[in-house]
C-alpha positions as CSV (number, residue, x, y, z in Angstrom):
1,X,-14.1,77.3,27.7
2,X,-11.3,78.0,29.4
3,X,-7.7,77.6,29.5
4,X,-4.5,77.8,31.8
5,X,-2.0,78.9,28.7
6,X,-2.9,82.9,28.7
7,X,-1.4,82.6,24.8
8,X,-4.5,80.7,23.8
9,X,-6.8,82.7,25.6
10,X,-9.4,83.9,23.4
11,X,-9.3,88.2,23.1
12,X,-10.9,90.1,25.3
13,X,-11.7,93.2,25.3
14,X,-9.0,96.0,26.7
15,X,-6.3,92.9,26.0
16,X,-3.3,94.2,24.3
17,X,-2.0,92.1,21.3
18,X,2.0,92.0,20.8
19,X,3.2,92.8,17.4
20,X,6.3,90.2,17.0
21,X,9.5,91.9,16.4
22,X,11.4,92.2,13.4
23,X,14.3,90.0,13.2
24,X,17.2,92.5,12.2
25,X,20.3,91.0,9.9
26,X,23.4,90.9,11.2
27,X,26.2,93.8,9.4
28,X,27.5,92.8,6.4
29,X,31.5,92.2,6.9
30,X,33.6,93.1,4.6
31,X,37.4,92.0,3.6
32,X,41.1,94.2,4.0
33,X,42.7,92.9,0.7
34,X,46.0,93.5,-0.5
35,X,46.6,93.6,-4.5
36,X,50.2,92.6,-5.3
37,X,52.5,94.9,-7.6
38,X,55.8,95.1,-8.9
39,X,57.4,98.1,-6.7
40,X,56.3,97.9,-3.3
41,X,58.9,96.2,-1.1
42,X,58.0,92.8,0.7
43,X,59.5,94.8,4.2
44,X,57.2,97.5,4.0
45,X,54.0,95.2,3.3
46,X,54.9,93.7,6.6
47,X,55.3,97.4,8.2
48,X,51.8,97.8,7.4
49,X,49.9,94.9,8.0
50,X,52.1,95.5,11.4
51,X,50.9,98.7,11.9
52,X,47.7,99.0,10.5
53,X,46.6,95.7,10.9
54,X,47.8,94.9,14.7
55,X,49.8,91.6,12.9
56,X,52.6,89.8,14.5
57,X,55.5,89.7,12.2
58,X,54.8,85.9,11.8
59,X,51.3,87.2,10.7
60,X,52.5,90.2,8.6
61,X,54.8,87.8,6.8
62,X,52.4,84.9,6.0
63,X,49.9,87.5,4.6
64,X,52.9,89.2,2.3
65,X,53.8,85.9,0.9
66,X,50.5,85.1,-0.3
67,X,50.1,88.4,-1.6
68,X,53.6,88.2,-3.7
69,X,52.6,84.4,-4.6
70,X,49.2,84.5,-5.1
71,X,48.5,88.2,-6.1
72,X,46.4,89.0,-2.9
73,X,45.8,88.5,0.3
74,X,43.1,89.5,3.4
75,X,45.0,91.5,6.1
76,X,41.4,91.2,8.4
77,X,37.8,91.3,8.1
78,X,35.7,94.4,9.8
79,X,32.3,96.3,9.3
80,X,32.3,98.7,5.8
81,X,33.3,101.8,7.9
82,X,36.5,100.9,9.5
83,X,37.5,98.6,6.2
84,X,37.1,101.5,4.2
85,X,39.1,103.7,6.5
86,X,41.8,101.1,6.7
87,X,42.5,101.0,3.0
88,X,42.1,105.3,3.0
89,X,44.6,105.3,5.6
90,X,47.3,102.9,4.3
91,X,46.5,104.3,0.7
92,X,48.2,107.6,2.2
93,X,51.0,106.1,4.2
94,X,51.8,103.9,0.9
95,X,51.6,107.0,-1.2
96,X,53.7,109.4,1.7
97,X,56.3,106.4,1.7
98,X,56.6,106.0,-2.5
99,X,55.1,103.2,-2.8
100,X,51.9,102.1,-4.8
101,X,50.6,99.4,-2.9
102,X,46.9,99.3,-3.4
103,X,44.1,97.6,-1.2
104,X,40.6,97.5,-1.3
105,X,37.8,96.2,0.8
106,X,35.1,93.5,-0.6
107,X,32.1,91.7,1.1
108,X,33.2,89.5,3.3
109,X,31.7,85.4,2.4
């Protein structure tokens, strides 16, 4: 019995059978947020979503107001390394600059 498709060939000796490969799952993302707080001016919230964050100043100042509005808001979304170096780096410039604005970074949905 034989066939054209070389798939449904039956095994022969010396063949060499493929092992399919594992599908891999795509990096989890993970969220820049911006808590809001009572001292940290609304200029220098812009500043860093301007600096840190590559924002326009349209950008920076839409993210601001729902962060003074609504208590938080996502300055960008990134892979766990660089989000958790974001929020270490603008944690020091906040704290350099007397401020204590706080981020933090959380999965991404």
């Amino acid at each position: 019995m034989s066939t054209d498709d070389p798939r449904k060939a039956p095994n022969r000796k010396g063949d060499v059978e493929l092992a399919e490969r594992p599908k891999l799952d795509k990096a989890r993302k993970w969220a820049v947020i911006f808590h809001n707080d009572d001292y940290t001016t609304r200029e220098f919230v812009v500043l860093v979503l301007m600096q840190f964050f590559q924002k326009s100043e349209t950008e920076a100042t839409h993210i601001m107001l729902s962060v003074h509005y609504k208590g938080r808001g996502i300055a960008g979304v990134f892979s766990k390394d660089i989000a958790e170096t974001k929020v270490d780096q603008v944690h020091q410039f906040s704290e350099s600059n007397g401020f204590p604005l706080r981020l933090s970074a959380e999965p991404a949905e």
